[in-house]
C-alpha positions in Angstrom: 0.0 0.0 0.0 1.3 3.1 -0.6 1.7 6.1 1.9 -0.6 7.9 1.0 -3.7 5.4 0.7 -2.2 4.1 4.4 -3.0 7.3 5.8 -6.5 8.0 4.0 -7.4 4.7 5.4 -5.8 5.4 9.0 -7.9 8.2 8.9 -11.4 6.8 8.2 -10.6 4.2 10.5 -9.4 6.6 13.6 -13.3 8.5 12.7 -15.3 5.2 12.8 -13.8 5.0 16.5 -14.0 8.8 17.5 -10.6 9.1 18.4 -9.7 13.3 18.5 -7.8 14.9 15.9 -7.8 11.7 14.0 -5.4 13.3 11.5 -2.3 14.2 13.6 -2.4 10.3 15.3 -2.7 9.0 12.0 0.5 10.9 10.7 2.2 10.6 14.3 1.7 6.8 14.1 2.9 6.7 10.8 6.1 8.7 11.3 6.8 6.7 14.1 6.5 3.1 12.4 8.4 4.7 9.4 10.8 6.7 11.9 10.5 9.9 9.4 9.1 13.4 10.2 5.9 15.1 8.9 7.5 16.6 5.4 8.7 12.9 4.7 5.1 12.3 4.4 3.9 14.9 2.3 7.5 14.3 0.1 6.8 10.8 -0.9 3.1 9.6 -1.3 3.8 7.4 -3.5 6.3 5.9 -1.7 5.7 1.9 -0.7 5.3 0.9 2.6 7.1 -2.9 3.4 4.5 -5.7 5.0 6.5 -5.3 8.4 5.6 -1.4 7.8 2.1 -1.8 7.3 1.6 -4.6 9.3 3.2 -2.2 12.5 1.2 0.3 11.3 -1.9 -1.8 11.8 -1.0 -2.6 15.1 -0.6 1.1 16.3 -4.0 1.9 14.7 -5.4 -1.0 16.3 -4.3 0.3 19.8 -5.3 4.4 19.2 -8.8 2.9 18.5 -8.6 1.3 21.4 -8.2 4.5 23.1 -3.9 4.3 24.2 -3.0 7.1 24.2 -0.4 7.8 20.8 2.0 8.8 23.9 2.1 5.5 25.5 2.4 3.8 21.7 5.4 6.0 20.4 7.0 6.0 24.0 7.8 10.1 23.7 6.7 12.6 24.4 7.4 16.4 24.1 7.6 19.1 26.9 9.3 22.1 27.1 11.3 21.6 23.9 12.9 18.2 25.0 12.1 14.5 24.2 10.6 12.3 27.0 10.5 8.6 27.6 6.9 7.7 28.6 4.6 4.6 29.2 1.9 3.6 31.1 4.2 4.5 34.7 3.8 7.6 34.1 1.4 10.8 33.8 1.8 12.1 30.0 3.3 15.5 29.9 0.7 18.3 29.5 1.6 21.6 27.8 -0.1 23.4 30.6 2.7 22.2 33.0 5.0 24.2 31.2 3.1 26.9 33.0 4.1 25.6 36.2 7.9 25.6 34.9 8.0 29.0 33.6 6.2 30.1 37.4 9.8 28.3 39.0 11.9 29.7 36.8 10.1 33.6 37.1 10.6 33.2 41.4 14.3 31.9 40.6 15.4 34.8 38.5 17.1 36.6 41.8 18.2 33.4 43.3 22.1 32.3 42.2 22.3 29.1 43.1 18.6 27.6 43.9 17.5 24.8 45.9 14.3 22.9 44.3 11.9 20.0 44.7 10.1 18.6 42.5 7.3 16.4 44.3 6.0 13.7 42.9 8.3 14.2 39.3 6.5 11.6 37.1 8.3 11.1 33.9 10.9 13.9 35.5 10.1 16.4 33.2 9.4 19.7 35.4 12.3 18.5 37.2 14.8 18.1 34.1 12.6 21.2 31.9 14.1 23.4 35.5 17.9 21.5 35.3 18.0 22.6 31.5 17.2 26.1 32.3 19.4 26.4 35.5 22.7 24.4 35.3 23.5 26.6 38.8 20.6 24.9 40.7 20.5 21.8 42.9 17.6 19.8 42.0 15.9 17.2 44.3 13.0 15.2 42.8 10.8 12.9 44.7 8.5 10.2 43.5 6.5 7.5 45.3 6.0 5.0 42.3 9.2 3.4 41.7 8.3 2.5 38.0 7.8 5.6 37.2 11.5 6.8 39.0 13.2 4.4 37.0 11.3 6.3 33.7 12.4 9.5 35.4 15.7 8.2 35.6 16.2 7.2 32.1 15.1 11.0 31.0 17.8 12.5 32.9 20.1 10.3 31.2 19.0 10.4 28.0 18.6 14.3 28.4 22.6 14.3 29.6 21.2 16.3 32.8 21.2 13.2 35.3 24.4 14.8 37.4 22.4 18.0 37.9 19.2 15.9 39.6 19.3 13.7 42.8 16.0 11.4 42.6 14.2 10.6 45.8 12.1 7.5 46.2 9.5 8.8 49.0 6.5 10.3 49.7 5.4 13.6 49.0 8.8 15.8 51.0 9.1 12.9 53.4 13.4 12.3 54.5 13.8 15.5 52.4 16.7 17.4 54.5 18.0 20.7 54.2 15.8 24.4 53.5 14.8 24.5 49.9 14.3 27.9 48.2 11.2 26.7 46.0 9.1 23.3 46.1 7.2 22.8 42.9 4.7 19.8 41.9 1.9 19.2 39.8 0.1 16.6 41.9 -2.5 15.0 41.3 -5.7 16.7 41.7 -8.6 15.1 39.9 -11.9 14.3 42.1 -13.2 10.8 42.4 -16.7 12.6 41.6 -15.5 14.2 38.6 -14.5 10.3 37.4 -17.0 9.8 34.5 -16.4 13.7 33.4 -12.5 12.7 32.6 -11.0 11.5 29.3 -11.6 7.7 29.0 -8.1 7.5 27.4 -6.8 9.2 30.8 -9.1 7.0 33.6 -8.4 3.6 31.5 -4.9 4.2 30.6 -2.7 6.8 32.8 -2.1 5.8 36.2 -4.9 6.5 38.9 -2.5 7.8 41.5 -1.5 10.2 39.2 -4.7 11.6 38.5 -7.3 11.6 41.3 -6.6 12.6 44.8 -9.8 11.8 46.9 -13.2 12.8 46.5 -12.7 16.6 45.4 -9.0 16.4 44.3 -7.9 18.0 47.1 -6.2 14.8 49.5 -2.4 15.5 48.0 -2.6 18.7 48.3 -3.6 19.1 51.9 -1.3 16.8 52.3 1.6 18.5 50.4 1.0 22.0 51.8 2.2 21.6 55.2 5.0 19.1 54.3 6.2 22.1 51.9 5.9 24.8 55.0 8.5 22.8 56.6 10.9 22.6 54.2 10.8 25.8 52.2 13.4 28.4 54.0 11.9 31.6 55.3 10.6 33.5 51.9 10.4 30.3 49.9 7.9 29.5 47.5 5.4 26.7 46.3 4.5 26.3 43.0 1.7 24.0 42.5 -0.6 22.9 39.4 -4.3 23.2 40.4 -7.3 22.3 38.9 -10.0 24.4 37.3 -12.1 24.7 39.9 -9.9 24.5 43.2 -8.3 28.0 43.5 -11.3 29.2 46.4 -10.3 25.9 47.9 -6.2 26.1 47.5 -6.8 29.5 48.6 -7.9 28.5 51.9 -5.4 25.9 52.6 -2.7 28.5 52.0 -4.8 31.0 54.6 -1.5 31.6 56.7 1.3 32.0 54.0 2.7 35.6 53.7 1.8 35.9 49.8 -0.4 33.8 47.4 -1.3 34.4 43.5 -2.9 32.7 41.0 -1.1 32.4 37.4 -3.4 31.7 34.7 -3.2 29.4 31.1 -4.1 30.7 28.1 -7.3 30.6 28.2 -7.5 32.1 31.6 -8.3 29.3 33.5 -6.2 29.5 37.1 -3.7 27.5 36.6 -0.3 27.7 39.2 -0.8 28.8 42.5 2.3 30.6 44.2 3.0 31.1 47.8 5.3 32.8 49.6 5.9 31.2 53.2 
Protein backbone atom coordinates (compact mmCIF):
# COMPACT_ATOMS: atom_id res chain seq x y z
CA UNK A 1 0.00 0.00 0.00
CA UNK A 2 1.34 3.12 -0.57
CA UNK A 3 1.69 6.11 1.90
CA UNK A 4 -0.56 7.91 0.95
CA UNK A 5 -3.68 5.42 0.67
CA UNK A 6 -2.22 4.09 4.35
CA UNK A 7 -2.95 7.32 5.81
CA UNK A 8 -6.53 8.02 4.02
CA UNK A 9 -7.39 4.75 5.38
CA UNK A 10 -5.75 5.43 8.97
CA UNK A 11 -7.90 8.21 8.90
CA UNK A 12 -11.41 6.78 8.15
CA UNK A 13 -10.62 4.16 10.46
CA UNK A 14 -9.38 6.58 13.56
CA UNK A 15 -13.29 8.53 12.73
CA UNK A 16 -15.30 5.21 12.78
CA UNK A 17 -13.78 5.03 16.49
CA UNK A 18 -14.00 8.82 17.53
CA UNK A 19 -10.55 9.14 18.40
CA UNK A 20 -9.68 13.27 18.51
CA UNK A 21 -7.83 14.93 15.93
CA UNK A 22 -7.75 11.69 13.99
CA UNK A 23 -5.42 13.32 11.49
CA UNK A 24 -2.29 14.23 13.59
CA UNK A 25 -2.36 10.29 15.35
CA UNK A 26 -2.68 8.99 12.00
CA UNK A 27 0.52 10.86 10.73
CA UNK A 28 2.22 10.58 14.26
CA UNK A 29 1.68 6.84 14.08
CA UNK A 30 2.92 6.73 10.84
CA UNK A 31 6.06 8.66 11.29
CA UNK A 32 6.76 6.67 14.09
CA UNK A 33 6.48 3.08 12.44
CA UNK A 34 8.43 4.73 9.40
CA UNK A 35 10.83 6.67 11.91
CA UNK A 36 10.53 9.86 9.37
CA UNK A 37 9.09 13.36 10.24
CA UNK A 38 5.94 15.07 8.95
CA UNK A 39 7.53 16.57 5.37
CA UNK A 40 8.68 12.87 4.75
CA UNK A 41 5.07 12.30 4.39
CA UNK A 42 3.91 14.90 2.34
CA UNK A 43 7.51 14.34 0.05
CA UNK A 44 6.78 10.76 -0.90
CA UNK A 45 3.13 9.64 -1.26
CA UNK A 46 3.77 7.41 -3.52
CA UNK A 47 6.29 5.87 -1.65
CA UNK A 48 5.68 1.87 -0.74
CA UNK A 49 5.33 0.88 2.55
CA UNK A 50 7.06 -2.91 3.39
CA UNK A 51 4.48 -5.69 5.01
CA UNK A 52 6.49 -5.30 8.35
CA UNK A 53 5.63 -1.39 7.83
CA UNK A 54 2.12 -1.76 7.30
CA UNK A 55 1.63 -4.55 9.26
CA UNK A 56 3.17 -2.17 12.51
CA UNK A 57 1.23 0.29 11.35
CA UNK A 58 -1.93 -1.75 11.82
CA UNK A 59 -1.03 -2.58 15.05
CA UNK A 60 -0.61 1.08 16.28
CA UNK A 61 -4.04 1.93 14.70
CA UNK A 62 -5.43 -1.05 16.26
CA UNK A 63 -4.32 0.28 19.85
CA UNK A 64 -5.34 4.40 19.20
CA UNK A 65 -8.75 2.94 18.50
CA UNK A 66 -8.63 1.34 21.37
CA UNK A 67 -8.15 4.48 23.10
CA UNK A 68 -3.93 4.30 24.20
CA UNK A 69 -3.00 7.15 24.16
CA UNK A 70 -0.41 7.85 20.83
CA UNK A 71 2.02 8.76 23.85
CA UNK A 72 2.12 5.47 25.49
CA UNK A 73 2.41 3.75 21.71
CA UNK A 74 5.39 5.95 20.40
CA UNK A 75 7.00 6.00 23.97
CA UNK A 76 7.85 10.05 23.66
CA UNK A 77 6.68 12.61 24.40
CA UNK A 78 7.39 16.38 24.08
CA UNK A 79 7.57 19.08 26.85
CA UNK A 80 9.28 22.12 27.13
CA UNK A 81 11.34 21.57 23.92
CA UNK A 82 12.89 18.18 25.04
CA UNK A 83 12.14 14.46 24.20
CA UNK A 84 10.62 12.26 26.99
CA UNK A 85 10.51 8.62 27.56
CA UNK A 86 6.95 7.75 28.62
CA UNK A 87 4.60 4.60 29.15
CA UNK A 88 1.90 3.57 31.12
CA UNK A 89 4.19 4.50 34.72
CA UNK A 90 3.78 7.63 34.12
CA UNK A 91 1.41 10.82 33.79
CA UNK A 92 1.76 12.06 30.02
CA UNK A 93 3.31 15.49 29.94
CA UNK A 94 0.70 18.29 29.53
CA UNK A 95 1.65 21.58 27.75
CA UNK A 96 -0.08 23.39 30.60
CA UNK A 97 2.67 22.18 33.00
CA UNK A 98 4.96 24.20 31.16
CA UNK A 99 3.15 26.85 32.95
CA UNK A 100 4.08 25.61 36.24
CA UNK A 101 7.93 25.57 34.88
CA UNK A 102 8.01 29.01 33.62
CA UNK A 103 6.19 30.13 37.44
CA UNK A 104 9.83 28.26 39.03
CA UNK A 105 11.87 29.75 36.80
CA UNK A 106 10.09 33.56 37.13
CA UNK A 107 10.65 33.15 41.40
CA UNK A 108 14.27 31.95 40.58
CA UNK A 109 15.41 34.83 38.51
CA UNK A 110 17.06 36.61 41.85
CA UNK A 111 18.19 33.36 43.34
CA UNK A 112 22.06 32.30 42.18
CA UNK A 113 22.32 29.12 43.10
CA UNK A 114 18.60 27.56 43.88
CA UNK A 115 17.53 24.83 45.88
CA UNK A 116 14.31 22.86 44.26
CA UNK A 117 11.94 20.00 44.71
CA UNK A 118 10.09 18.65 42.54
CA UNK A 119 7.31 16.37 44.26
CA UNK A 120 5.96 13.71 42.91
CA UNK A 121 8.34 14.16 39.25
CA UNK A 122 6.53 11.62 37.05
CA UNK A 123 8.30 11.15 33.94
CA UNK A 124 10.87 13.89 35.47
CA UNK A 125 10.14 16.43 33.21
CA UNK A 126 9.45 19.65 35.41
CA UNK A 127 12.30 18.46 37.20
CA UNK A 128 14.78 18.06 34.12
CA UNK A 129 12.64 21.25 31.93
CA UNK A 130 14.10 23.38 35.51
CA UNK A 131 17.94 21.54 35.26
CA UNK A 132 18.00 22.64 31.46
CA UNK A 133 17.23 26.08 32.26
CA UNK A 134 19.36 26.44 35.46
CA UNK A 135 22.67 24.38 35.31
CA UNK A 136 23.46 26.64 38.75
CA UNK A 137 20.57 24.85 40.66
CA UNK A 138 20.53 21.80 42.86
CA UNK A 139 17.58 19.78 41.97
CA UNK A 140 15.88 17.22 44.26
CA UNK A 141 13.00 15.19 42.83
CA UNK A 142 10.81 12.89 44.73
CA UNK A 143 8.46 10.16 43.48
CA UNK A 144 6.52 7.47 45.35
CA UNK A 145 6.01 4.98 42.34
CA UNK A 146 9.19 3.38 41.72
CA UNK A 147 8.28 2.47 38.00
CA UNK A 148 7.84 5.64 37.19
CA UNK A 149 11.50 6.82 39.01
CA UNK A 150 13.17 4.38 36.97
CA UNK A 151 11.35 6.33 33.69
CA UNK A 152 12.36 9.51 35.39
CA UNK A 153 15.67 8.20 35.63
CA UNK A 154 16.17 7.24 32.10
CA UNK A 155 15.06 11.03 31.02
CA UNK A 156 17.76 12.52 32.85
CA UNK A 157 20.11 10.28 31.25
CA UNK A 158 18.99 10.37 28.02
CA UNK A 159 18.60 14.32 28.41
CA UNK A 160 22.60 14.34 29.56
CA UNK A 161 21.19 16.27 32.79
CA UNK A 162 21.23 13.18 35.33
CA UNK A 163 24.38 14.83 37.38
CA UNK A 164 22.42 17.95 37.87
CA UNK A 165 19.16 15.87 39.57
CA UNK A 166 19.34 13.70 42.85
CA UNK A 167 16.02 11.36 42.63
CA UNK A 168 14.18 10.56 45.80
CA UNK A 169 12.12 7.54 46.25
CA UNK A 170 9.47 8.81 49.04
CA UNK A 171 6.46 10.32 49.67
CA UNK A 172 5.45 13.56 49.00
CA UNK A 173 8.78 15.75 51.04
CA UNK A 174 9.12 12.91 53.43
CA UNK A 175 13.35 12.33 54.46
CA UNK A 176 13.79 15.53 52.42
CA UNK A 177 16.73 17.43 54.49
CA UNK A 178 18.02 20.71 54.21
CA UNK A 179 15.76 24.37 53.47
CA UNK A 180 14.82 24.45 49.92
CA UNK A 181 14.26 27.88 48.18
CA UNK A 182 11.17 26.74 45.95
CA UNK A 183 9.11 23.27 46.09
CA UNK A 184 7.22 22.75 42.94
CA UNK A 185 4.71 19.78 41.92
CA UNK A 186 1.86 19.20 39.78
CA UNK A 187 0.13 16.64 41.90
CA UNK A 188 -2.55 14.96 41.28
CA UNK A 189 -5.65 16.74 41.67
CA UNK A 190 -8.58 15.12 39.85
CA UNK A 191 -11.90 14.32 42.06
CA UNK A 192 -13.22 10.75 42.39
CA UNK A 193 -16.69 12.56 41.60
CA UNK A 194 -15.54 14.17 38.59
CA UNK A 195 -14.45 10.30 37.43
CA UNK A 196 -16.95 9.79 34.51
CA UNK A 197 -16.36 13.67 33.44
CA UNK A 198 -12.53 12.66 32.62
CA UNK A 199 -11.03 11.49 29.27
CA UNK A 200 -11.62 7.73 29.01
CA UNK A 201 -8.06 7.54 27.38
CA UNK A 202 -6.83 9.17 30.83
CA UNK A 203 -9.07 7.01 33.63
CA UNK A 204 -8.36 3.56 31.48
CA UNK A 205 -4.92 4.19 30.62
CA UNK A 206 -2.66 6.83 32.83
CA UNK A 207 -2.07 5.80 36.17
CA UNK A 208 -4.89 6.45 38.88
CA UNK A 209 -2.45 7.75 41.47
CA UNK A 210 -1.53 10.23 39.22
CA UNK A 211 -4.73 11.63 38.51
CA UNK A 212 -7.27 11.60 41.26
CA UNK A 213 -6.63 12.56 44.85
CA UNK A 214 -9.76 11.82 46.89
CA UNK A 215 -13.20 12.76 46.47
CA UNK A 216 -12.73 16.57 45.36
CA UNK A 217 -8.99 16.36 44.33
CA UNK A 218 -7.86 18.02 47.14
CA UNK A 219 -6.17 14.85 49.52
CA UNK A 220 -2.36 15.46 48.02
CA UNK A 221 -2.63 18.67 48.34
CA UNK A 222 -3.64 19.08 51.94
CA UNK A 223 -1.32 16.83 52.31
CA UNK A 224 1.58 18.46 50.42
CA UNK A 225 1.04 22.00 51.80
CA UNK A 226 2.20 21.64 55.21
CA UNK A 227 4.98 19.13 54.27
CA UNK A 228 6.20 22.06 51.88
CA UNK A 229 5.91 24.75 55.04
CA UNK A 230 8.48 22.84 56.62
CA UNK A 231 10.91 22.57 54.15
CA UNK A 232 10.80 25.78 52.19
CA UNK A 233 13.37 28.43 53.99
CA UNK A 234 11.85 31.58 55.34
CA UNK A 235 10.62 33.49 51.91
CA UNK A 236 10.40 30.33 49.94
CA UNK A 237 7.90 29.48 47.54
CA UNK A 238 5.38 26.72 46.33
CA UNK A 239 4.46 26.28 43.05
CA UNK A 240 1.72 24.03 42.50
CA UNK A 241 -0.61 22.90 39.42
CA UNK A 242 -4.33 23.16 40.36
CA UNK A 243 -7.33 22.31 38.92
CA UNK A 244 -9.96 24.43 37.31
CA UNK A 245 -12.08 24.70 39.86
CA UNK A 246 -9.87 24.53 43.24
CA UNK A 247 -8.27 28.02 43.48
CA UNK A 248 -11.27 29.23 46.40
CA UNK A 249 -10.31 25.91 47.93
CA UNK A 250 -6.24 26.13 47.48
CA UNK A 251 -6.76 29.46 48.62
CA UNK A 252 -7.94 28.54 51.87
CA UNK A 253 -5.41 25.90 52.61
CA UNK A 254 -2.74 28.53 51.99
CA UNK A 255 -4.79 31.01 54.60
CA UNK A 256 -1.54 31.60 56.67
CA UNK A 257 1.26 31.95 54.01
CA UNK A 258 2.70 35.56 53.69
CA UNK A 259 1.81 35.93 49.79
CA UNK A 260 -0.42 33.80 47.41
CA UNK A 261 -1.26 34.42 43.54
CA UNK A 262 -2.85 32.72 41.05
CA UNK A 263 -1.14 32.36 37.39
CA UNK A 264 -3.39 31.66 34.70
CA UNK A 265 -3.24 29.38 31.13
CA UNK A 266 -4.11 30.69 28.06
CA UNK A 267 -7.31 30.59 28.19
CA UNK A 268 -7.49 32.10 31.58
CA UNK A 269 -8.25 29.32 33.46
CA UNK A 270 -6.19 29.47 37.06
CA UNK A 271 -3.66 27.46 36.59
CA UNK A 272 -0.31 27.74 39.19
CA UNK A 273 -0.83 28.80 42.49
CA UNK A 274 2.34 30.63 44.24
CA UNK A 275 2.99 31.08 47.76
CA UNK A 276 5.34 32.79 49.65
CA UNK A 277 5.94 31.20 53.20
Amino acid sequence: MQLKDALRSALARLEKNHVGSPRMNAEVLLMFVLGCDRAYLYAHPERELTPGEQARYDEALEQRARGVPSQYITGHQEFWGLDFIVGPAVLIPRPETEHLVEAVLELCKTIEHPRIADVGTGSGCVALALSSELPGAELHATEISEDALEIARANAARLQLASRVTFHHTDLLQGLSGEFDVVASNPPYVGESEYDKVQLEVRKFEPRCAVFAGPQGMDIIRRLVPQANHVLRPGGFLAMEIGFSQESSVRDILRDWAEVRVVPDLQGIPRVVVARK
